[in-house]
PASEBA-1860 file (N, C-alpha, C; in nm, 3 decimals):
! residues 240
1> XXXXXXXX> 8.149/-2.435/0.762/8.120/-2.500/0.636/8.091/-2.648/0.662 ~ 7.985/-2.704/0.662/7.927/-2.860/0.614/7.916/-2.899/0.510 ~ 8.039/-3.020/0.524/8.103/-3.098/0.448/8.033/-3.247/0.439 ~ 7.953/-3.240/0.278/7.878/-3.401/0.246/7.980/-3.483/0.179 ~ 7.999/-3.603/0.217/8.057/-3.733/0.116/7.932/-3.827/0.051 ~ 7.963/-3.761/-0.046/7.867/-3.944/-0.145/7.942/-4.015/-0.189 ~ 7.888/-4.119/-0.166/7.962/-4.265/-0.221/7.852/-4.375/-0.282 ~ 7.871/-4.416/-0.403/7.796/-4.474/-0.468/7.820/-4.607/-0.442
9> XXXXXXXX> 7.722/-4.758/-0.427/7.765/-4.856/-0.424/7.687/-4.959/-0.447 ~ 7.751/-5.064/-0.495/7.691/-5.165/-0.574/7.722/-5.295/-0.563 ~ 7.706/-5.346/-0.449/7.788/-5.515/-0.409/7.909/-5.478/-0.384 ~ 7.984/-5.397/-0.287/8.135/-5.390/-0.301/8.179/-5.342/-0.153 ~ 8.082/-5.456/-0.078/8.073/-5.428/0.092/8.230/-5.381/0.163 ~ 8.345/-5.480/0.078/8.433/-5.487/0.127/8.555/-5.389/0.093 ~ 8.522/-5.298/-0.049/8.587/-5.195/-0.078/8.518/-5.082/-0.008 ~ 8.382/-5.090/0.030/8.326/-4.985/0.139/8.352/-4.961/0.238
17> XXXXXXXX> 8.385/-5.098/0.274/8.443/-5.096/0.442/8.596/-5.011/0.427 ~ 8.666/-5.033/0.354/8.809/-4.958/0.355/8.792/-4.830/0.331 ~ 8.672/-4.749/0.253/8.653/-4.638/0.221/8.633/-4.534/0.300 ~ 8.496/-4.598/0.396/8.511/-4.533/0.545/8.548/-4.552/0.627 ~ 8.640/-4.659/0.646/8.748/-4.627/0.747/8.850/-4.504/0.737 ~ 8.839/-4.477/0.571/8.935/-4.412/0.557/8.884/-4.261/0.622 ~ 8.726/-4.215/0.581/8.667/-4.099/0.586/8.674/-4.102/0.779 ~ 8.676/-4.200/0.824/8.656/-4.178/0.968/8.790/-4.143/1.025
25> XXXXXXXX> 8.911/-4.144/0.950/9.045/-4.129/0.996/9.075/-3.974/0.921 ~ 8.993/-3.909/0.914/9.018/-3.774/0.860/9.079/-3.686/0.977 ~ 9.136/-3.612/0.964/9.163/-3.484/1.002/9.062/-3.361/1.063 ~ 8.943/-3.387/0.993/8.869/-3.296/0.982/8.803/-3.423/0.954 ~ 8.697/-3.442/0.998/8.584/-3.580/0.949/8.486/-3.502/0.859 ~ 8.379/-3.544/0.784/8.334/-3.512/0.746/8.183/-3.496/0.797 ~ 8.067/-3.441/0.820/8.001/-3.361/0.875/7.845/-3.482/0.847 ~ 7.922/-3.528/0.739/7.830/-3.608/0.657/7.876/-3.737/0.564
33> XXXXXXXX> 7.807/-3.844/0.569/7.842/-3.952/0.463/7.692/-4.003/0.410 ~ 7.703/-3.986/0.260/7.586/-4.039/0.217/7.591/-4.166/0.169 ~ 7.580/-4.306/0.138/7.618/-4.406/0.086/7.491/-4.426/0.019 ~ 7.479/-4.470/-0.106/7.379/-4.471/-0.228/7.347/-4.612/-0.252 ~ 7.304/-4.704/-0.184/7.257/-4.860/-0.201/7.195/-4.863/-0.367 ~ 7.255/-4.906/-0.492/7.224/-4.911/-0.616/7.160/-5.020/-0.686 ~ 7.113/-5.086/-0.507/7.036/-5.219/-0.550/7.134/-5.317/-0.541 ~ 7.221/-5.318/-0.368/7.306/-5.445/-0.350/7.265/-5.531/-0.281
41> XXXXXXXX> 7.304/-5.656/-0.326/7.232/-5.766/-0.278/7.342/-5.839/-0.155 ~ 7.418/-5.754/-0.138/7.536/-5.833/-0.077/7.508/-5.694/0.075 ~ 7.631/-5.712/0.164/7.613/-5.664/0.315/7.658/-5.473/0.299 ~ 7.650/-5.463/0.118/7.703/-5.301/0.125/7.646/-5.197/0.240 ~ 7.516/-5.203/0.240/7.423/-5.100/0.341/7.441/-5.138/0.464 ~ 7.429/-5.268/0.483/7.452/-5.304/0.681/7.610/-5.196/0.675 ~ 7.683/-5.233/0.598/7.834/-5.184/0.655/7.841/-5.044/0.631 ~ 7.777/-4.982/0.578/7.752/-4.801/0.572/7.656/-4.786/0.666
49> XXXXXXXX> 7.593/-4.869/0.706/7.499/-4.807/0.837/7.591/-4.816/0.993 ~ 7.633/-4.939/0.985/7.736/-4.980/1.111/7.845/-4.875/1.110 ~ 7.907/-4.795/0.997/7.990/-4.749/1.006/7.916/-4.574/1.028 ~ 7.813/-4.583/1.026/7.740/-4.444/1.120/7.703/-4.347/0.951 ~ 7.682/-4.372/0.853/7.680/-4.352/0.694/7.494/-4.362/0.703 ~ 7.475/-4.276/0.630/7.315/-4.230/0.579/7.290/-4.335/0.458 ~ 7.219/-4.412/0.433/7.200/-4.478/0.346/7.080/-4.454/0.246 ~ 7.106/-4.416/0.129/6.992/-4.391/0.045/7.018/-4.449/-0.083
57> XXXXXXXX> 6.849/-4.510/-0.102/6.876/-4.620/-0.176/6.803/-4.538/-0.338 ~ 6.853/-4.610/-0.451/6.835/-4.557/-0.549/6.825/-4.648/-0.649 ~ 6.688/-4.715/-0.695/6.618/-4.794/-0.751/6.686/-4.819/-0.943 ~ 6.738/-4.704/-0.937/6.761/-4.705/-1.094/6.889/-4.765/-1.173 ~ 6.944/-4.828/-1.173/7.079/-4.882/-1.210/7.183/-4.859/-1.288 ~ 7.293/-4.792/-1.237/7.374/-4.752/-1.306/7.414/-4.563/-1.224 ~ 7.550/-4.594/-1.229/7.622/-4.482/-1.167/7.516/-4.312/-1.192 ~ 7.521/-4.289/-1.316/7.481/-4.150/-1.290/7.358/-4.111/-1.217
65> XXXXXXXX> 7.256/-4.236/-1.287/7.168/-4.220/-1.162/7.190/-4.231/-0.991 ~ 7.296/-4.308/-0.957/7.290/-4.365/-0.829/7.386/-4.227/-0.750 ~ 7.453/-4.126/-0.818/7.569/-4.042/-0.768/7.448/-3.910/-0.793 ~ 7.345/-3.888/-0.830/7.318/-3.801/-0.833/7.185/-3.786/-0.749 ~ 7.150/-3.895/-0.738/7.094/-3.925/-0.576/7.146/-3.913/-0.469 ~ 7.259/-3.924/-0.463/7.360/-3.896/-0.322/7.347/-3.744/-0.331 ~ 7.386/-3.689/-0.479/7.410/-3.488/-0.443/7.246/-3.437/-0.418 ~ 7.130/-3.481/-0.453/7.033/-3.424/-0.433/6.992/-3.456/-0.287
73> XXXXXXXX> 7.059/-3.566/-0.195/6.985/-3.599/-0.080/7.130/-3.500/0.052 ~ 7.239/-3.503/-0.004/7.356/-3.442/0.053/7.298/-3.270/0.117 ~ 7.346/-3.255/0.218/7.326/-3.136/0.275/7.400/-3.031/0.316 ~ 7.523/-3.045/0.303/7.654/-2.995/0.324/7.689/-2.922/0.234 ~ 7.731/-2.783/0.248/7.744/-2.644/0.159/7.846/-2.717/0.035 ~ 7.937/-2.791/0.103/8.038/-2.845/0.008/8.027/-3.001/0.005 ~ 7.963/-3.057/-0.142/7.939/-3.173/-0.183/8.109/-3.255/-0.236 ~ 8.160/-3.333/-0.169/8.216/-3.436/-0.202/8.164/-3.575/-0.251
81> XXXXXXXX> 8.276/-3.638/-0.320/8.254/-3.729/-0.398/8.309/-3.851/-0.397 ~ 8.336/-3.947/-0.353/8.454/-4.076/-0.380/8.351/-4.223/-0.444 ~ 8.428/-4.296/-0.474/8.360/-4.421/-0.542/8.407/-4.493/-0.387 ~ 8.328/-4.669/-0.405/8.350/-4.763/-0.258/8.536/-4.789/-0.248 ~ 8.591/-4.815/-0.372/8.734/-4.824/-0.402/8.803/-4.693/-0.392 ~ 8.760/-4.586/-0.348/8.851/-4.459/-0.308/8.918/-4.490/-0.171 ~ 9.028/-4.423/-0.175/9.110/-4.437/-0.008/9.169/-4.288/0.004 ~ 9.084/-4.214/0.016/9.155/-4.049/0.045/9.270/-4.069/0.193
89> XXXXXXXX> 9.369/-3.986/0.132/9.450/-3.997/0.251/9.421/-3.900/0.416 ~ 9.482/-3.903/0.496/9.389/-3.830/0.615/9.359/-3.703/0.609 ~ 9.437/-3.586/0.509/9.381/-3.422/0.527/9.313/-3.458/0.406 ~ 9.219/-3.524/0.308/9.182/-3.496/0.228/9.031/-3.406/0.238 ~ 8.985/-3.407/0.362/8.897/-3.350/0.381/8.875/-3.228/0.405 ~ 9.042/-3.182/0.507/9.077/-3.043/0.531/9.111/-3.003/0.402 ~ 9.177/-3.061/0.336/9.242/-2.985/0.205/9.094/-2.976/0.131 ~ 9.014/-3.034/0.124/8.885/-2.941/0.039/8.828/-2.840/0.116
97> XXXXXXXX> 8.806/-2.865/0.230/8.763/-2.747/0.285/8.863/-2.590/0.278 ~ 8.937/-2.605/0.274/9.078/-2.520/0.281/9.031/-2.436/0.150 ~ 9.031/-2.534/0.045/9.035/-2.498/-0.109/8.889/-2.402/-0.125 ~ 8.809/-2.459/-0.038/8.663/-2.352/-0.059/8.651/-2.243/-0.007 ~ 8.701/-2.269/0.161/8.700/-2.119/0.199/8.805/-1.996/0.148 ~ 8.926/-2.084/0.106/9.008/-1.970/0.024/8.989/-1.904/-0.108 ~ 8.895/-1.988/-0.191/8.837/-1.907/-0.250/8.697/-1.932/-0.259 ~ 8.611/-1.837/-0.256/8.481/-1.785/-0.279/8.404/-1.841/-0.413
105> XXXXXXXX> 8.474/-1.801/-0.509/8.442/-1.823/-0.645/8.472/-1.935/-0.678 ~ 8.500/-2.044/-0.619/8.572/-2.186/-0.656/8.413/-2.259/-0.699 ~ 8.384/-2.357/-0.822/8.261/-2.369/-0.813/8.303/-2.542/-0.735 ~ 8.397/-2.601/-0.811/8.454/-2.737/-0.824/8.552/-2.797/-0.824 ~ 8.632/-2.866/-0.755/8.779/-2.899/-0.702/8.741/-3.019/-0.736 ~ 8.899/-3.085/-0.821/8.864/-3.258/-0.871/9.052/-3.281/-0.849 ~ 9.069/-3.423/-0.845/9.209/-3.436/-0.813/9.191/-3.594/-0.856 ~ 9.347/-3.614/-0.930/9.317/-3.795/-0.968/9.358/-3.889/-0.854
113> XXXXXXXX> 9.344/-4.000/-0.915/9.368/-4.097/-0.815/9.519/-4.211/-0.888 ~ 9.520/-4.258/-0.774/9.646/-4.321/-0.725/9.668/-4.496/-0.765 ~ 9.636/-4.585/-0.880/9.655/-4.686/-0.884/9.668/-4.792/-0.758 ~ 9.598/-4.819/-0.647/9.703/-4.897/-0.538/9.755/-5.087/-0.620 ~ 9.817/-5.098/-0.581/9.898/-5.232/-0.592/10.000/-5.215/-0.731 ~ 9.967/-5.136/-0.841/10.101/-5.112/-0.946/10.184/-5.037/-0.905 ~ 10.280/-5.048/-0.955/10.443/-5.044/-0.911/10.544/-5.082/-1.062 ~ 10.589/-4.982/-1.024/10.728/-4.992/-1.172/10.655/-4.920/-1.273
121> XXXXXXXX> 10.709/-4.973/-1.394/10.653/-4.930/-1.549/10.504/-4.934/-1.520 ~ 10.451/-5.011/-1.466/10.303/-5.046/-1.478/10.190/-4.949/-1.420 ~ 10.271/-4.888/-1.291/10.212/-4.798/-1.249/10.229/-4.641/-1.306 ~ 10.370/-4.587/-1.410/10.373/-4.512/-1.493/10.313/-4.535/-1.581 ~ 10.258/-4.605/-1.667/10.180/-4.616/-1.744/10.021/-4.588/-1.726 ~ 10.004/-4.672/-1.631/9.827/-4.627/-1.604/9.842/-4.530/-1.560 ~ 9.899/-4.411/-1.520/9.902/-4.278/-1.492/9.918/-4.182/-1.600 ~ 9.984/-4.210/-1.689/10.038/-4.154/-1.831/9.892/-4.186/-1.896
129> XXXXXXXX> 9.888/-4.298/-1.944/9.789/-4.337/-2.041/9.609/-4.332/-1.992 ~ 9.645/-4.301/-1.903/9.454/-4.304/-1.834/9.472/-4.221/-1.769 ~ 9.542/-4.220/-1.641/9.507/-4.057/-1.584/9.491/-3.931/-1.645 ~ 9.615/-3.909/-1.677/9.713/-3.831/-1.729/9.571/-3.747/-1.851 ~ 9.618/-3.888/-1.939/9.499/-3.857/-2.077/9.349/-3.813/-2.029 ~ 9.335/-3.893/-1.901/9.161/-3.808/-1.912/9.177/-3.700/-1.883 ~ 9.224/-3.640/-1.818/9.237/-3.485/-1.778/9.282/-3.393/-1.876 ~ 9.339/-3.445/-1.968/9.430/-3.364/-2.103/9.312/-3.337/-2.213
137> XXXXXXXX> 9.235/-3.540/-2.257/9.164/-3.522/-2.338/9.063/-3.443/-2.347 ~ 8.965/-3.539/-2.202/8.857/-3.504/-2.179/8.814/-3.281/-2.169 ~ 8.956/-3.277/-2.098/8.943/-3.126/-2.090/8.940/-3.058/-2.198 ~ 8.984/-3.073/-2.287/9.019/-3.023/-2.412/8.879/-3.035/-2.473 ~ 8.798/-3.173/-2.448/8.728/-3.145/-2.519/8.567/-3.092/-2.471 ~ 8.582/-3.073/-2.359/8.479/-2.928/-2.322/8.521/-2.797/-2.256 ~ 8.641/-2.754/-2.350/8.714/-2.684/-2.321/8.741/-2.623/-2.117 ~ 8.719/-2.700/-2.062/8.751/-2.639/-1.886/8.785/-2.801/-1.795
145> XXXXXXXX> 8.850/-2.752/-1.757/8.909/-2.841/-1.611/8.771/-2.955/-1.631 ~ 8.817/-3.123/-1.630/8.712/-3.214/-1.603/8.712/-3.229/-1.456 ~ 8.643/-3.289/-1.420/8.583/-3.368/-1.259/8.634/-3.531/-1.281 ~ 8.727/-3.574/-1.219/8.707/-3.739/-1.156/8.617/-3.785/-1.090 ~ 8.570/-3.867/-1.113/8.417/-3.884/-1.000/8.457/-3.971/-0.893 ~ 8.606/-4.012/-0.909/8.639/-4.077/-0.781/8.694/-3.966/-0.682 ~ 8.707/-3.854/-0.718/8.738/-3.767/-0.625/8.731/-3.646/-0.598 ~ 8.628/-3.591/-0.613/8.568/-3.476/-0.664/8.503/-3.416/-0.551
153> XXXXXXXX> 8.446/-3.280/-0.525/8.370/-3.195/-0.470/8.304/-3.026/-0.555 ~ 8.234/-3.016/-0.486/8.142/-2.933/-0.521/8.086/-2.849/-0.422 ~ 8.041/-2.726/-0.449/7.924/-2.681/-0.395/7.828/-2.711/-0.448 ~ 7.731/-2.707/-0.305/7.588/-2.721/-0.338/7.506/-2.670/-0.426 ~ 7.523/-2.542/-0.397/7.456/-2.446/-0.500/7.536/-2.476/-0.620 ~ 7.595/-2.511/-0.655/7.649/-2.545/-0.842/7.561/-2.636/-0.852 ~ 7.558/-2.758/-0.785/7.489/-2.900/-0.806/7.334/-2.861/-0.842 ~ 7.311/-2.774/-0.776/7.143/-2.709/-0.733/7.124/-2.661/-0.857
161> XXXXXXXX> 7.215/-2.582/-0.948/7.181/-2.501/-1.039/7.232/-2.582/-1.187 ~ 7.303/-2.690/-1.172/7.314/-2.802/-1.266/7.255/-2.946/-1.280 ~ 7.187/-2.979/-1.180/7.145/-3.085/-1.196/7.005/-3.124/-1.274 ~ 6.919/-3.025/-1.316/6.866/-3.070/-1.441/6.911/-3.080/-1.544 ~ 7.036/-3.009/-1.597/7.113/-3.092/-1.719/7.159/-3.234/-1.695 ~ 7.161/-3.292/-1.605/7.270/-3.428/-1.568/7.152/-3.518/-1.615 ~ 7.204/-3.649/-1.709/7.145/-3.814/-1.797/7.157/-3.813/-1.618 ~ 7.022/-3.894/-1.634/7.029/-3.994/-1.440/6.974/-4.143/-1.536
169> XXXXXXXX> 6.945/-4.127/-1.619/6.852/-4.227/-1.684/6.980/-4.343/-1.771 ~ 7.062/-4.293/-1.865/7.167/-4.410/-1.931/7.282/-4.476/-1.849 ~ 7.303/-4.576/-1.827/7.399/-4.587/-1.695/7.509/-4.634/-1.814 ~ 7.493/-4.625/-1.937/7.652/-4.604/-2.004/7.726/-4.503/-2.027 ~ 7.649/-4.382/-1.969/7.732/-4.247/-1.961/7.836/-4.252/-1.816 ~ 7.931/-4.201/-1.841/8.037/-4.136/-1.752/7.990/-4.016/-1.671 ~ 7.941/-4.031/-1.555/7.887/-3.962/-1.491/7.946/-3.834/-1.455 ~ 8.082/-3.836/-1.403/8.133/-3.718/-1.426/8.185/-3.646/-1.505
177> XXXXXXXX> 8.192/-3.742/-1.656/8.209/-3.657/-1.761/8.109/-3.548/-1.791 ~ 7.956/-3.613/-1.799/7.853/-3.568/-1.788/7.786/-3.415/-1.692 ~ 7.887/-3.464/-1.565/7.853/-3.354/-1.459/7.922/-3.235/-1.532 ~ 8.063/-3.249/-1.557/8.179/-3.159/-1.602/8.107/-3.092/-1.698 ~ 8.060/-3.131/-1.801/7.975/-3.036/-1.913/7.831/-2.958/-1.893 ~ 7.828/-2.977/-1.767/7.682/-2.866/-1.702/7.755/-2.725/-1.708 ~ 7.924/-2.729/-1.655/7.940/-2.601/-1.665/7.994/-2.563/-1.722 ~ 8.013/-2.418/-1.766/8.075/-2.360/-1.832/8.217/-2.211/-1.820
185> XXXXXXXX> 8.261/-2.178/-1.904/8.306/-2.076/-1.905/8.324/-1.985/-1.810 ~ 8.239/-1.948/-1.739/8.205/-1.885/-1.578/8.249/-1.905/-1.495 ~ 8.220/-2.072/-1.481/8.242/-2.151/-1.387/8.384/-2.166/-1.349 ~ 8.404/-2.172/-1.232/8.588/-2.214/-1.189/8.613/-2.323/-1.144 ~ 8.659/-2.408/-1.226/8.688/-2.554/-1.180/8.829/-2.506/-1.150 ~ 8.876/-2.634/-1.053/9.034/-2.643/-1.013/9.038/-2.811/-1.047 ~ 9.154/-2.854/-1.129/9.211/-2.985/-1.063/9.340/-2.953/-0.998 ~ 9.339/-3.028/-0.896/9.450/-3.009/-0.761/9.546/-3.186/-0.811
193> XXXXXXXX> 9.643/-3.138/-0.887/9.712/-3.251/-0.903/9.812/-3.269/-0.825 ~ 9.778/-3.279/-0.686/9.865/-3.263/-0.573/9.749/-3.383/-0.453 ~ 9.603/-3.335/-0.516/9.489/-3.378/-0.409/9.454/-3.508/-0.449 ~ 9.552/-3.647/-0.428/9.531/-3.764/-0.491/9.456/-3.870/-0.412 ~ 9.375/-3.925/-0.442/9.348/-4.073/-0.377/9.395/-4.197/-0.422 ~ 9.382/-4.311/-0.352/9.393/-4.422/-0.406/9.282/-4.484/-0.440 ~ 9.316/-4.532/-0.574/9.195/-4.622/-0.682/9.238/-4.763/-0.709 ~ 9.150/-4.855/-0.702/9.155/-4.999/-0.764/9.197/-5.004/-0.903
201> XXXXXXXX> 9.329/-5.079/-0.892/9.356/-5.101/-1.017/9.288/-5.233/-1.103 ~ 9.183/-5.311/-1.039/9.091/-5.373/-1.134/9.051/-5.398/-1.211 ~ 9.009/-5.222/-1.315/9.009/-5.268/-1.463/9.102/-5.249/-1.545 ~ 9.224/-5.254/-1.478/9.323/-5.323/-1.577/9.358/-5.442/-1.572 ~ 9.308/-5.550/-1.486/9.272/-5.713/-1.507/9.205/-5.713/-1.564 ~ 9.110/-5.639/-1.613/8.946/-5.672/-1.669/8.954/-5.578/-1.842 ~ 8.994/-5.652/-1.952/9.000/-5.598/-2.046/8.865/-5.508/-2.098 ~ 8.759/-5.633/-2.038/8.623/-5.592/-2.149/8.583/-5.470/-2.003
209> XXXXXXXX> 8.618/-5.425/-1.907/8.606/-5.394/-1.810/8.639/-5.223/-1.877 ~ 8.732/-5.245/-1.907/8.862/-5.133/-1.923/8.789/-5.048/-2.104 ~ 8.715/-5.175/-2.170/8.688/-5.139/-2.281/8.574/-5.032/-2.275 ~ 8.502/-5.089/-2.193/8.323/-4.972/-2.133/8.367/-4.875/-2.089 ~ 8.489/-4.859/-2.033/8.475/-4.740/-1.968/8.556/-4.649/-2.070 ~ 8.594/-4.663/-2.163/8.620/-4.596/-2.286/8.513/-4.566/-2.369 ~ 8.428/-4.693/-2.400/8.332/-4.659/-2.467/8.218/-4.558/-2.353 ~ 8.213/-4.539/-2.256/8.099/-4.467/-2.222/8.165/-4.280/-2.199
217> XXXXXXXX> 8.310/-4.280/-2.209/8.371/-4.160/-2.212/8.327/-4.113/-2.342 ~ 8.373/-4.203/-2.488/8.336/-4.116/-2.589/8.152/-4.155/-2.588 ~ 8.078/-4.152/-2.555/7.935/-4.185/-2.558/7.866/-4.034/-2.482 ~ 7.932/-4.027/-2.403/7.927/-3.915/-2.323/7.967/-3.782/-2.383 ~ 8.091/-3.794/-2.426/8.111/-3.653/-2.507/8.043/-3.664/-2.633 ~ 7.992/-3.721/-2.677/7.941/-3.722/-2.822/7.779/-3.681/-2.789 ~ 7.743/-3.737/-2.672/7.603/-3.685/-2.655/7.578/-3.541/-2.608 ~ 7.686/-3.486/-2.509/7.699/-3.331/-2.505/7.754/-3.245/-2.622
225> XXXXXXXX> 7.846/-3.293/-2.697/7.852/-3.237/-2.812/7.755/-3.169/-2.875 ~ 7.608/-3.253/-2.874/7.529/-3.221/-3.008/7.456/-3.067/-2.946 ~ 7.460/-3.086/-2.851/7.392/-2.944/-2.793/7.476/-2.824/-2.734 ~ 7.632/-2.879/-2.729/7.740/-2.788/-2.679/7.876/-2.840/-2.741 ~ 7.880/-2.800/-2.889/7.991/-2.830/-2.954/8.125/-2.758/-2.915 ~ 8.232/-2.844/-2.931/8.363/-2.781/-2.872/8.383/-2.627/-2.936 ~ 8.376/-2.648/-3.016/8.392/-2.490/-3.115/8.303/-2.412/-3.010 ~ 8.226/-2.402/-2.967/8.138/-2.320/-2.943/8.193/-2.254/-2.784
233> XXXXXXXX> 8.202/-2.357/-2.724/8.292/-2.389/-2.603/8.397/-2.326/-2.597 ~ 8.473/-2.358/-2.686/8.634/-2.299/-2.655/8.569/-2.160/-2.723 ~ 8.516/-2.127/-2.800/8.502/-1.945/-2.818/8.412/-1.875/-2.710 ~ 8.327/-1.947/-2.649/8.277/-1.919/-2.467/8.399/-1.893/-2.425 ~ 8.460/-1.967/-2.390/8.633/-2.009/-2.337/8.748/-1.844/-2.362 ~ 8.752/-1.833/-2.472/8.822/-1.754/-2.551/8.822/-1.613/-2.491 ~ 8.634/-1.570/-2.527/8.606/-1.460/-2.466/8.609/-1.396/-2.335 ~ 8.598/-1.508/-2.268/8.613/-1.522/-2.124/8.722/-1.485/-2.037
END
């Protein structure tokens, strides 16, 4: 099984550099690294090239376009996912692979991430109130298991057979909210709330930071809504 990593990036040379160090300290390395240049003006691409990373650049601005350039150029039966601020710990690579070959029918494996630098109340909280909740809400409201896009994988063939539904064009959509509602009912998502990374706790310094990425969650479900209402979903769901 060949194993792709995409990683999307955007001026953030120095959260890249920690990212693949991390992918190069795998267990199981990965077979493949795609790094998605989103139009950085800073040393992001020298340091995904130095670090032995495929660099493909993607003219259009804004995440969903720039992550879905990585899965269409990715070649690896099983598509992984991390942002430049991901720090997968060292089997995170075996443990996806593990998760695919044990099952067959698996379409999509997603797992949250890890706050680094909070500690105490602060770090129960952003876990409760943001982790916690996207996986509760968001699921609920396309009735099946969501995708984190900081830590996610796939097969190819799902990506292959969903990616003309995926916005590449609004970069205020939530990209993996977006991905998550290609499938359906059929489909077997897993979240592995065991399969964690570490994430920048950043936009919780950054209020108006913290505010977009709320507003592009409900922007996102409201735009799949109109063509795949929850009702409709959860009785897909039901029958199933």
């Amino acid at each position: 099984m060949r194993l792709s990593v995409v990683v999307p990036v955007l001026d953030d040379a120095h959260e890249l550099a920690g990212c693949l160090a991390a992918l190069h300290g795998q267990t199981r390395p990965p077979d493949e690294i795609v790094v998605v240049d989103n139009g950085c003006s800073d040393t992001s691409a020298d340091v995904a090239r130095e670090a032995g990373a495929r660099v493909v650049t993607e003219p259009v601005r804004g995440i969903p376009s720039a992550a879905a350039a990585g899965y269409d150029r990715a070649s690896g039966d099983v598509i992984a996912r991390l942002d430049a601020d991901s720090r997968p710990g060292p089997d995170w690579m075996q443990r996806i692979e593990s998760a695919f070959a044990e099952d067959p029918g698996l379409v999509a494996l997603s797992g949250p991430g890890e706050f680094i630098g909070l500690s105490g109340w602060r770090a129960r909280a952003a876990q409760l109130l943001y982790m916690d909740a996207y996986f509760f809400s968001v699921g609920a409201a396309m009735a099946h298991p969501v995708l984190f896009g900081s830590n996610l994988a796939m097969r190819r063939t799902a990506w292959e057979r969903v990616r003309d539904g995926v916005d590449r064009s609004d970069p205020e959509l939530h990209d993996d909210i977006d991905l998550s509602f290609q499938f359906g009912a059929d489909d077997r998502l897993r979240v592995d709330r065991s399969l964690t990374v570490g994430i920048s706790a950043r936009p919780f310094d950054d209020p108006a930071a913290m505010r977009r990425r709320f507003s592009r969650a409900f922007r996102t479900i409201a735009r799949n809504w109109r063509t795949s209402p929850p009702s409709e979903r959860w009785m897909q769901r039901l029958r199933r």
